[in-house]
N, C-alpha and C positions, 0 to 999 in steps of 0.2 A: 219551706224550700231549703234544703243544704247547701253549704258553700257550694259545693260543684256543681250543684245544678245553677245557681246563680250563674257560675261563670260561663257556663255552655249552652246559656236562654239566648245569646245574641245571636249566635251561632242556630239555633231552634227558626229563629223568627225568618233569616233568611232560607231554613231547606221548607218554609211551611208555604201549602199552597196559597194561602193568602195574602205573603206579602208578595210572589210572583203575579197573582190575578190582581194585584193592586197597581204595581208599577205599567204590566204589561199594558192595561187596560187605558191607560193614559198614556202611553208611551203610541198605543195603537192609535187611538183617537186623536191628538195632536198629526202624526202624520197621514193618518186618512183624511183626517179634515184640510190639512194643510196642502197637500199634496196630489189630492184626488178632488175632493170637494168642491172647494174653491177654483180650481182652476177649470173644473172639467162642466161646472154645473152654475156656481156665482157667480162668475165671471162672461161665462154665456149666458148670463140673463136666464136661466132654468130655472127662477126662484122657488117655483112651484115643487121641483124632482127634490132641489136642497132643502127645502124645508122637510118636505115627506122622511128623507134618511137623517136630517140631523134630529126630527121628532122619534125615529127608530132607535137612533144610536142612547138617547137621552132615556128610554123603556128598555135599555137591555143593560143603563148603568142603573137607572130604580132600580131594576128586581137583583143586579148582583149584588149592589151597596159593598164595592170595595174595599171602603175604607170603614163600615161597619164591622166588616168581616175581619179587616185586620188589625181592629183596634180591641173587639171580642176574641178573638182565639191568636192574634199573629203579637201583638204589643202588652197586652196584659197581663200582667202573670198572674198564674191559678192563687183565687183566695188560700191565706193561709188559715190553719186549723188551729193557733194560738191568739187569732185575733176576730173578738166577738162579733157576730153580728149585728147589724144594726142600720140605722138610717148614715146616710154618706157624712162623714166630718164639713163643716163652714168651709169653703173652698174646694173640694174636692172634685173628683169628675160626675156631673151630672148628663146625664143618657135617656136619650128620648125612646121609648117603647111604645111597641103598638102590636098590633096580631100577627105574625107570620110574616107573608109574602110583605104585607102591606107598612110594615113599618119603613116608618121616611127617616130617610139616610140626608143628613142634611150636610156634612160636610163632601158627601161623595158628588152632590148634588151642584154647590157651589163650585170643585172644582171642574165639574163637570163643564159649566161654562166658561170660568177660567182658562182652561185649556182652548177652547174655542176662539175665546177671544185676543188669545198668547197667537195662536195660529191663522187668525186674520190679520194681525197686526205686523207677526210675520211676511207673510203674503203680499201685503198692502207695504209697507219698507221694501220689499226686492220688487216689489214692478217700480215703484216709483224709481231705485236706481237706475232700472233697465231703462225707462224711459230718458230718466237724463242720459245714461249715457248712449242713448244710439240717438237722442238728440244733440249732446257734445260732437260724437260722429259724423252723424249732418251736418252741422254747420260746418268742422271741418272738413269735409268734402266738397261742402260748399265752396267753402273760400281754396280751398286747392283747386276746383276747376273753375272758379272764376279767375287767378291767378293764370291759370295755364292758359286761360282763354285771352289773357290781358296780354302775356309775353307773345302768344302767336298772331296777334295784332300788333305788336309795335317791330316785333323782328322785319316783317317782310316790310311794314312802312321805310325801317330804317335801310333795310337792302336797295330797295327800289331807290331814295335819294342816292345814295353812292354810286349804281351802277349808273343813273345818270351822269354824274362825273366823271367818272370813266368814261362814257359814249364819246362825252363833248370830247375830252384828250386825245380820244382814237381817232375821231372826226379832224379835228388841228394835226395830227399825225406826230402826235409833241413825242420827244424822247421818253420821257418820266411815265409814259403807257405801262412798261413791264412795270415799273416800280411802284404805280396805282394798282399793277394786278397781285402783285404780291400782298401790300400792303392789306388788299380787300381780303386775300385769300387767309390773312391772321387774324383780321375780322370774324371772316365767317365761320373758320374754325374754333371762335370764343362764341359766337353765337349758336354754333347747332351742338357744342360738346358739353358747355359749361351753366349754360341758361337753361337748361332743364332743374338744377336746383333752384332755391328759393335764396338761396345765400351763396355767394361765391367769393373767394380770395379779394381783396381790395386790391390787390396788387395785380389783376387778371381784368378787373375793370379798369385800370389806370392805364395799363395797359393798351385794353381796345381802343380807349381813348385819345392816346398818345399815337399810335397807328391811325386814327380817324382823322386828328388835325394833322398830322405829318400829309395822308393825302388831299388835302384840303387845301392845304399850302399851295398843291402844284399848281393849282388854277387858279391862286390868289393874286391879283394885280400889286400894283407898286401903292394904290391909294389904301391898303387895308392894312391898318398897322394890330398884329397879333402878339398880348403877352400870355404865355402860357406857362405858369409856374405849376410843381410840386412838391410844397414842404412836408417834413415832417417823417415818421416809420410808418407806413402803411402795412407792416408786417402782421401776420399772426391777429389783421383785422380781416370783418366780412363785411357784406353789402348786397345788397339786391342787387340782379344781374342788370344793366342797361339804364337802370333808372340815373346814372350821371350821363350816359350817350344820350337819353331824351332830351337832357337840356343843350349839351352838347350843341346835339344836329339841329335845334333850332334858333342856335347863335349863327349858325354858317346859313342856312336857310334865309334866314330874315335880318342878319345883318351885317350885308355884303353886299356892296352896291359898283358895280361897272363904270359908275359917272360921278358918282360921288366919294371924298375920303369916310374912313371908317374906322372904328377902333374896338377892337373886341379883346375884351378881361377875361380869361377865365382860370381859377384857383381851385386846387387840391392839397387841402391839408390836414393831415393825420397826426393827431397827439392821443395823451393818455382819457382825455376828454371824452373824444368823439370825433366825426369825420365833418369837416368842412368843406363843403362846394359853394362858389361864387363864380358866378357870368355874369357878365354887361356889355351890352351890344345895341347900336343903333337898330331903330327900325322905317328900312327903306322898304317895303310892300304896303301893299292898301290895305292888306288887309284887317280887320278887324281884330281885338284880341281873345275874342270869342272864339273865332275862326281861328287864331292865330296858335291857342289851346290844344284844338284839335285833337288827332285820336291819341298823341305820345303824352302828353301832359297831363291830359285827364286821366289818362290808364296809370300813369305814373303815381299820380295822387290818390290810386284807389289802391293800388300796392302799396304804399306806404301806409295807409292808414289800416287797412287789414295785416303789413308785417309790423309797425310799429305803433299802435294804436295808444296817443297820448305820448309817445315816447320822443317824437323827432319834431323839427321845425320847420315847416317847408315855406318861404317868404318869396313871395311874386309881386314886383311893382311894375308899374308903364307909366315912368312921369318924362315929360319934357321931352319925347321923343325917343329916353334910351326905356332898354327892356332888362331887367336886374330880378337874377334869384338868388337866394341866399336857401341855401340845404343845407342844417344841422342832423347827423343822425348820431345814436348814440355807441360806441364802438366799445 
């Protein structure tokens, strides 16, 4: 072979039909198997239809022998005429022969499942994602309507205790009526605008907060001594909507008594840390602290452990007659 033909053989090997019936023929196979096969036939359980065409596909790469075809006429180059014949040199290429049709193609054979097996494995890696992830989906959908399910439970709990306080005012015909109805109407407007997200402004819950015990106040006797402190920047923090109202409304609920004195703690404090809640309050009803849990509490603690799972501190005691929680969350 002359220089030039040397240099224009690589050039030869790609316009030859053998190395396109090589590539194609795998390139075909990988995506019919992968693409058609599998999903249309293995996957429905058709083991029967997929064996029948992956045994067709398997007799139509026997009799082409792709890659005998292009390792004889596409990769080889033509013996030269300066160098004798003879048996192959120690090392060389050794080549299996047989009659015609029937000679076995042994590398076209092995790729032959190769490519199979490249294309199940493919297969088998994207369902497995797709499963996780419309199972990550799920359960996030999950916990989004169980969440959704939990705030449209504690909202109208918390509605319905305040507009009883308001009755009773309206009932006494007390002056501070308008100023319970305002107070409510800032309320409600942090509740039906802002509690549809999962996280809202700390400063939007301090807020309702600070509007909740101000109308609390008006119905408070002389025997209820109330400190209500807020340190610290609650700026540019967030927080689950209500979950400080829940404990909130059940310091006023359960610890306030008409005949008895009383004294209720409650602390908001915000540093670089985290966000800090503290109440302590007598408990004047009989009831149980089972019962005393109820739907805000419980729902409370189901919110926090699906938005802060491992992340927050939530501490509930009942000693000696007072009622104390201590809320660390992380800010």
């Amino acid at each position: 072979m002359s220089r030039g033909e040397e240099g224009g053989y690589p050039f030869s090997i790609l316009l030859s039909y053998q190395y396109w019936l090589f590539g194609l023929t795998y390139i075909f196979l990988f995506y019919f198997h992968s693409s058609f096969l599998i999903p249309g036939f293995y996957l429905q359980k058709q083991y029967k239809a997929y064996g029948i065409i992956i045994f067709l596909l398997f007799t139509l790469v026997f009799f082409l022998k792709p890659f005998d075809q292009l390792v004889s006429q596409g990769v080889m180059p033509p013996p030269r005429n300066d160098i004798p014949h003879g048996p192959p040199p120690p090392g060389g290429i050794i080549r299996l022969h047989g009659r015609g049709l029937w000679k076995f193609d042994i590398v076209s054979t092995f790729l032959f499942f190769m490519v199979l097996a490249l294309g199940m494995a493919t297969q088998i890696s994207r369902r497995w994602r797709m499963t996780e992830q419309r199972a990550a989906r799920a359960e996030a959908d999950k916990t989004k309507a169980e969440l959704s399910f939990l705030k449209a439970q504690i909202n109208p709990h918390f509605l319905f205790n305040t507009l009883n306080n308001i009755y009773s005012l309206a009932i006494s015909k007390s002056e501070h009526t308008a100023e319970s109805i305002m107070k409510l109407s800032n309320i409600m407007r942090y509740v039906t605008d802002e509690t549809i997200q999962d996280f809202v402004p700390l400063e939007s819950e301090v807020s309702c907060v600070a509007d909740y015990i101000d109308l609390q106040r008006l119905r408070l006797g002389k025997k209820v001594t109330l400190d209500f402190t807020v340190t610290g920047n609650p700026h540019h923090k967030k927080i689950p909507p209500l979950v400080l109202m829940t404990f909130v409304e059940n310091v006023f609920k359960y610890g306030v008594s008409s005949h008895e004195a009383s004294e209720i703690t409650i602390s908001i404090n915000a540093d670089e840390k985290g966000i800090l809640f503290y109440s302590r309050n007598r408990i004047f009803n009989n009831h149980k602290v089972t019962e005393r849990s109820g739907i805000g509490i419980d729902n409370t603690k189901k919110r926090l452990n699906h938005l802060y799972p491992g992340a927050h501190s939530l501490l509930i005691k009942n000693e000696n007659g007072f009622f104390t929680v201590a809320l660390t969350l992380p800010g």
